[in-house]
C-alpha positions as CSV (number, residue, x, y, z in Angstrom):
1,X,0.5,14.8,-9.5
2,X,-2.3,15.2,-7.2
3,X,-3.3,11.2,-7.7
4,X,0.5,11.0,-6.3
5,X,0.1,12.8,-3.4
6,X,0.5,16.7,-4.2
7,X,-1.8,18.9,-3.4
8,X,-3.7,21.3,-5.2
9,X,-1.9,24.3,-3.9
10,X,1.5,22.7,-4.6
11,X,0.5,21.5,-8.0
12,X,-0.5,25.1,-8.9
13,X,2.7,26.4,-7.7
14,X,4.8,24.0,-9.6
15,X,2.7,24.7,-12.9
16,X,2.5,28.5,-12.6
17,X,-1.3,28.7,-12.0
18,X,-1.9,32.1,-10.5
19,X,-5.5,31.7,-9.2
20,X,-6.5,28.3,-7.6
21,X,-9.6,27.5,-9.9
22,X,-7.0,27.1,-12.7
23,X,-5.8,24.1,-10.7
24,X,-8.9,22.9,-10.1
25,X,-9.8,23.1,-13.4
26,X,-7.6,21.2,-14.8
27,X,-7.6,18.3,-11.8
28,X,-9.1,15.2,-13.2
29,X,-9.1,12.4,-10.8
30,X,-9.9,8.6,-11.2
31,X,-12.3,6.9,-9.7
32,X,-9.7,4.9,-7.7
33,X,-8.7,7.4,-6.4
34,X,-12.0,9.7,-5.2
35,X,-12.4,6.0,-3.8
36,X,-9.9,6.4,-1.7
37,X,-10.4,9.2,-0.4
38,X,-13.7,8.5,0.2
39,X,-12.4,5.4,2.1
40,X,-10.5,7.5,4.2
41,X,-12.8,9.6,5.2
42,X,-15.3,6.8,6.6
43,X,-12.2,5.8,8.4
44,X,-12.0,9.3,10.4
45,X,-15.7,9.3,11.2
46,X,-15.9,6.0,12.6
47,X,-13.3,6.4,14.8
48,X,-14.8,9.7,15.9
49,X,-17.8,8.0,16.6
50,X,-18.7,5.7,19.6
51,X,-18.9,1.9,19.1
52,X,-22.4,0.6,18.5
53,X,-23.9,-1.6,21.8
């Protein structure tokens, strides 16, 4: 769910988890998608840093 766009907090809710290291646990994500993220992020910090002269 999470490599589908749910969150941790949501997923845990859906499946019952009572404490949120259950969720974490059990959260297993691809390569792909860590990637992604990853991607992502050096997309935020770029822009929040100035242009190179």
């Amino acid at each position: 769910m999470v490599q589908q766009g749910v969150d941790l907090y949501g997923v845990g809710q859906i499946l019952g988890h009572k404490m949120p290291r259950m969720t974490q646990r059990y959260a297993h994500l691809s390569r792909d998608y860590v990637a992604s993220a990853v991607g992502k992020l050096d997309g935020i910090m770029g822009a929040m840093l100035p242009a190179a002269s």
